[in-house]
C-alpha positions in Angstrom: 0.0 0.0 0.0 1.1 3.5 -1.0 0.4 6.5 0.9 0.1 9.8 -1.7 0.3 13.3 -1.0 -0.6 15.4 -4.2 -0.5 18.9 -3.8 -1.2 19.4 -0.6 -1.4 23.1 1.1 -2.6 24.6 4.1 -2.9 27.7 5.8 -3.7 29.0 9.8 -5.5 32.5 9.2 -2.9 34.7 6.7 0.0 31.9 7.3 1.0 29.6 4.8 2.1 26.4 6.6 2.2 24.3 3.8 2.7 25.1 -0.2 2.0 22.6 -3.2 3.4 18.8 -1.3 4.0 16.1 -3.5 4.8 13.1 -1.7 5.0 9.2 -2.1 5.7 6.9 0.4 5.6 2.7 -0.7 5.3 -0.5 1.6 7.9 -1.0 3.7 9.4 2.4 3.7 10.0 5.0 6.0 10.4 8.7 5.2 11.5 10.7 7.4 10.3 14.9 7.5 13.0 17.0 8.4 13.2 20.9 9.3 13.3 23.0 11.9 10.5 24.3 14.6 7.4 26.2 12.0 8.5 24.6 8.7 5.1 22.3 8.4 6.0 19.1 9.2 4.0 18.4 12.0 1.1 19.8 10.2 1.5 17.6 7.4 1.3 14.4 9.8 -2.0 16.0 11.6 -3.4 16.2 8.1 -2.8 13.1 6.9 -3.9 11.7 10.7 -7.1 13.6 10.5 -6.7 16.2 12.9 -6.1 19.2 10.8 -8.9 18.7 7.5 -7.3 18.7 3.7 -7.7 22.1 2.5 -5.8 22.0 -0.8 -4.7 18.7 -2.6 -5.4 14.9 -1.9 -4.4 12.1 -0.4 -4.5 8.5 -1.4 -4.5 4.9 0.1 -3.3 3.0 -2.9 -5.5 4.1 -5.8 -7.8 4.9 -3.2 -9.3 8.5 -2.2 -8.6 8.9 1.9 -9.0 12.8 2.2 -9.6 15.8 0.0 -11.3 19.5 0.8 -15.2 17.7 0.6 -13.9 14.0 2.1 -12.3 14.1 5.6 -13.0 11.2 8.1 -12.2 11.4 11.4 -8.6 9.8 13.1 -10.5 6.8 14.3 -12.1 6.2 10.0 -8.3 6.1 9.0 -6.2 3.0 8.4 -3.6 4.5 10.2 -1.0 4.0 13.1 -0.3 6.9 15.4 3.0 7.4 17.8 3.4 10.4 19.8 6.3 11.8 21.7 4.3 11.0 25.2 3.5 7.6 24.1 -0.2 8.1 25.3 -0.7 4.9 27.0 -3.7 4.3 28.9 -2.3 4.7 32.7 -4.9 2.4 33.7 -4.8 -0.4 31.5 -1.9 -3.0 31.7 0.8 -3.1 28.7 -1.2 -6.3 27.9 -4.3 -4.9 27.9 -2.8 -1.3 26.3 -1.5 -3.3 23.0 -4.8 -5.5 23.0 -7.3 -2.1 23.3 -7.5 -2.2 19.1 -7.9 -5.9 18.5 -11.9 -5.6 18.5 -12.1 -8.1 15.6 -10.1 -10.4 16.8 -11.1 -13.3 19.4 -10.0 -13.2 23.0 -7.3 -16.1 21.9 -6.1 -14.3 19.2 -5.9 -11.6 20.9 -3.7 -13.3 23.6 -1.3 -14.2 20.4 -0.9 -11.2 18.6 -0.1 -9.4 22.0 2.9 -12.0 23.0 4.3 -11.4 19.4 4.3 -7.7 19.5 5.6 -7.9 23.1 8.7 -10.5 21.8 9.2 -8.3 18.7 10.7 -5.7 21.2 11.8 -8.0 23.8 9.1 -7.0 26.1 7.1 -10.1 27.0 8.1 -10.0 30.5 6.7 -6.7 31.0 3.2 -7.9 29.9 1.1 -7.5 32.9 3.2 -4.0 34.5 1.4 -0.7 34.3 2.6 2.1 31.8 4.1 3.9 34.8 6.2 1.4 36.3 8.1 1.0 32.8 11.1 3.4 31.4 10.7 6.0 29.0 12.3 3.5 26.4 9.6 0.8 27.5 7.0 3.1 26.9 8.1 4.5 23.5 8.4 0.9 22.4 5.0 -0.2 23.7 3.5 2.7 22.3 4.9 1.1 18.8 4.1 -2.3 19.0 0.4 -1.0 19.8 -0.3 1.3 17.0 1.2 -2.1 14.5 -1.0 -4.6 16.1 -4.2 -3.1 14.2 -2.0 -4.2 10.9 -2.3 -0.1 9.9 -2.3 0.6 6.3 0.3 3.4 7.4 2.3 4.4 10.4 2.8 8.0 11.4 5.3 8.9 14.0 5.4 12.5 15.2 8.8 12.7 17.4 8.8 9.8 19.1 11.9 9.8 20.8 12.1 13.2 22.2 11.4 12.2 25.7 13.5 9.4 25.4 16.9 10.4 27.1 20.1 10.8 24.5 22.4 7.5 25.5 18.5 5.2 25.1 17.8 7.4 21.9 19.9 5.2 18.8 19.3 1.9 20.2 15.6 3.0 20.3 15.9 4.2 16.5 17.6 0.8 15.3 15.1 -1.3 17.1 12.1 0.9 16.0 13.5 0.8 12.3 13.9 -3.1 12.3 9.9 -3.6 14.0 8.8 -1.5 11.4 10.4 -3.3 8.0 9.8 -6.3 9.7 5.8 -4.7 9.7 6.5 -3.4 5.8 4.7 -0.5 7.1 4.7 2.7 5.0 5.8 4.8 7.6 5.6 8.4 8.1 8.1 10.1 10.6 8.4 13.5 11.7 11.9 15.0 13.3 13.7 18.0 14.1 16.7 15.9 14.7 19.5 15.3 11.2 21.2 12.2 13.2 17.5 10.5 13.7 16.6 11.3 10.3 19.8 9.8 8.9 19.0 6.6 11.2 15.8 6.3 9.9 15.2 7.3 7.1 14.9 5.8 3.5 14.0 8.6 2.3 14.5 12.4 4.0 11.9 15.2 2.7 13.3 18.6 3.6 10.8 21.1 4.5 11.3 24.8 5.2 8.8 27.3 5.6 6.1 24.8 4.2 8.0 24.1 1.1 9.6 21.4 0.1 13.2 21.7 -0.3 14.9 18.6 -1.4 13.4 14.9 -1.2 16.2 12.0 -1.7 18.2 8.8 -0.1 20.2 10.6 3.3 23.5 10.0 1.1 21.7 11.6 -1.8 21.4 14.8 0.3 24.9 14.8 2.1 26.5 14.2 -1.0 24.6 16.5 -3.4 22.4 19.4 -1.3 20.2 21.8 -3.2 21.2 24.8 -1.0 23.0 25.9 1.9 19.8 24.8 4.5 20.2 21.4 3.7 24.2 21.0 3.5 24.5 23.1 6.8 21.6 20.3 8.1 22.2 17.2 7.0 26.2 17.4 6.2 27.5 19.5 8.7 29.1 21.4 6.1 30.3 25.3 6.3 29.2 28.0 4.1 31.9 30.2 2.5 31.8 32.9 -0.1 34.5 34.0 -3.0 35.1 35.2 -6.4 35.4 33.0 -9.5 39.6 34.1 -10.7 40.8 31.6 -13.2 40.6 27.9 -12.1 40.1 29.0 -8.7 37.5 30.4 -5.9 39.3 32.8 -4.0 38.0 33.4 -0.5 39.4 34.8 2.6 40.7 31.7 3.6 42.7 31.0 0.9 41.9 29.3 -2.9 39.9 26.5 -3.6 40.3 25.1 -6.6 37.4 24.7 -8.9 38.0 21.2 -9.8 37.2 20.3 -5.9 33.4 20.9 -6.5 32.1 17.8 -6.3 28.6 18.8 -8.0 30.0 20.6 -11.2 28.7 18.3 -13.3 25.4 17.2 -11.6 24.7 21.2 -11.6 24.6 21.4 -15.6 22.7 18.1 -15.5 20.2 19.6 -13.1 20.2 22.9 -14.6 16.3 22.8 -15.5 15.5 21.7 -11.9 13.8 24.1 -9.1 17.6 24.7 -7.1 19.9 24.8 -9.4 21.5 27.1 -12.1 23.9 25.9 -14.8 27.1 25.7 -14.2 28.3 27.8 -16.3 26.5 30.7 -15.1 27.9 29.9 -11.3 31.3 29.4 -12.4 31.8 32.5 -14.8 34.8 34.6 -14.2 34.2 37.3 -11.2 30.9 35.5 -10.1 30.0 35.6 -6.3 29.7 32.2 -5.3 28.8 30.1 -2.0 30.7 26.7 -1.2 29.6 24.4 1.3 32.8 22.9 3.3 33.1 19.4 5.0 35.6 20.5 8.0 37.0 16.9 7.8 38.5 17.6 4.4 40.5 20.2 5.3 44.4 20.2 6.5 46.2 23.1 8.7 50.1 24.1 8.2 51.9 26.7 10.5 52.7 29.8 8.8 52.8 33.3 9.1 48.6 33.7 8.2 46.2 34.7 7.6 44.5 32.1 9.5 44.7 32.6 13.6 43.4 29.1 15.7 41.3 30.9 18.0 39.8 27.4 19.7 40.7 23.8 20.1 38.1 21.0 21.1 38.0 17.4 21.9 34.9 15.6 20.2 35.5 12.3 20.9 36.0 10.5 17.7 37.9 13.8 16.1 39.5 17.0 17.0 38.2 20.6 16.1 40.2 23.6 15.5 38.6 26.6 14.9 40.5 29.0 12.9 39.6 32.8 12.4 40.5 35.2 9.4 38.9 38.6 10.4 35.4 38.4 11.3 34.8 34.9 9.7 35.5 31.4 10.9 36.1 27.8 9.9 36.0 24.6 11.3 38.6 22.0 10.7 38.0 18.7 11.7 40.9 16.0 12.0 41.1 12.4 13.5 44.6 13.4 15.2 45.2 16.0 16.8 47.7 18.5 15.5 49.9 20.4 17.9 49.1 23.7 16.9 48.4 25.8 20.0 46.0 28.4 20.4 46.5 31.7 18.8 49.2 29.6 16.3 48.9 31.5 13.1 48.1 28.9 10.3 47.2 28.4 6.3 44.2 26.1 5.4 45.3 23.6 2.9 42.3 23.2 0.3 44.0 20.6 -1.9 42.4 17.7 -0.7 38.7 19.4 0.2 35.0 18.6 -0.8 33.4 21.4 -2.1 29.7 21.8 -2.9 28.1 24.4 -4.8 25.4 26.4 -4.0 22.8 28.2 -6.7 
């Protein structure tokens, strides 16, 4: 089963939370909608749940109408699976009892069977008879899960649901989650704030900022090949800096980056048509103004007499950061080993060997 948004918009008074969403998402996989607090993600789950009506567009259950403008059952008329942040298990009902509540067309011995497989699908048989608030937050996230598959939903829609789970619980919570749900084939629906979760996730990641729809791709397809500086600065970590087009080169503050380290020079004058993107060409002309996007991991440091000043040092745990200052502006420079460059060294940043991306 396919769940199909086709342009979908909606508004709150004069605001436009939501502009013209096309979206697909196919048995068994889970797209994940990222962007920060306002951009519409939430809103598009409470649509698709029911709980905000369809005021522009469709959506579809296969071939199926579900919702338009004139048709718009209720959450409980909706072949669908709901997780929240706060779990929303009934306090008074047993975990048993919580994951049966559903199951009205099933027989009380079915019933008793498709509980104890949920329950071992998460390791959580032992737990069957507890109530909600003698069990962790991870228990509760994970019951709230195995509850919302047990009615077999056509889809599952997830709106943050680890956000109350503490950070150390969090990725073991995301693997587990991920396997229950292709294990279910599940179209699934997930809303995030969070890169990392989305990148854990996700099959798909659909960008949304401001109620538009940014970029939609694989999470490699967006670190490796971002539409704009949003969406490199999100989902790659990467570092926005500015220079002239001179020759083979981009000169920047920093130093020169050679044209021939943009990765996307190619897929730019491929894409030149698309929404995003310009030709390459017209980015790359001699004396253009152009942003790059910068993986810190790429670059290399060498004492010198400038321009570059370290003006901080920082231990991450798998890497070390320098942070290097030329005038006003910064860079980060990420390196596996630490280099014994002190603070206030003055240093050059080698480009040679960086990533560059493109921005339109």
């Amino acid at each position: 089963m396919t769940i199909a948004f086709r342009d979908i918009s909606h508004k709150f008074g004069n605001q436009t939370a939501l502009s013209n969403i096309d979206l697909n998402v196919t048995d068994g996989e889970i797209v994940c909608i990222l962007g920060p607090s306002g951009s519409g993600k939430s809103t598009l789950l409470r649509i698709a749940a029911g709980l905000e009506p369809v005021q522009n567009g469709a959506i579809y259950l296969g071939d199926q109408l579900m919702a338009d403008a004139s048709t718009n059952p209720p959450p409980e008329q909706r072949p669908i699976g709901l997780v929240f942040q706060d779990h929303v298990l009934f306090p008074h009902q047993t975990v048993a009892e919580n994951i049966a509540f559903g199951l009205h067309n099933q027989s009380k011995a079915q019933r008793r069977v498709t509980v104890e497989e949920q329950l071992a699908s998460v390791d959580l048989v032992d737990v069957a008879q507890r109530y909600p608030h003698t069990l962790s937050g991870g228990q509760q996230q994970r019951v709230a899960l195995i509850r919302a598959l047990a009615t077999e939903p056509a889809v599952m829609l997830l709106d943050e649901p680890f956000a109350s789970v503490d950070t150390p619980l969090r990725r073991k919570l995301r693997e587990q989650a991920r396997l229950t749900l292709k294990a279910a084939g599940t179209p699934t629906l997930m809303v995030t704030h969070d890169p990392e979760e989305a990148m854990d996730m996700a099959d798909r990641i659909l960008v949304l900022v401001d109620g538009q729809a940014v970029q939609l791709g694989t999470p490699e397809a967006l670190w490796r090949s971002p539409k704009n500086a949003f969406v490199a600065q999100t989902i790659g970590g990467l570092q926005s800096i500015q220079g002239r087009v001179f020759g083979d080169q981009v000169q920047t503050n920093f130093g020169n980056i050679p044209i021939s380290c943009v990765n996307n020079r190619q897929e730019l004058e491929i894409n030149s048509g698309e929404s995003g993107f310009q030709g390459a060409s017209a980015l790359l002309e001699e004396g253009a103004t152009v942003t790059l996007g910068i993986r810190p991991h790429t670059l290399e440091l060498t004492p010198s007499s400038g321009p570059g000043v370290i003006s901080d040092k920082r231990f991450l745990g798998q890497r070390y950061l320098t942070l290097v200052t030329v005038g006003s502006e910064q860079m980060r420079v990420e390196t596996i080993t630490e280099k014994v460059l002190p603070i206030g060294a003055l240093v050059d940043i080698n480009f040679a060997s960086v990533e560059a991306i493109i921005y339109s």
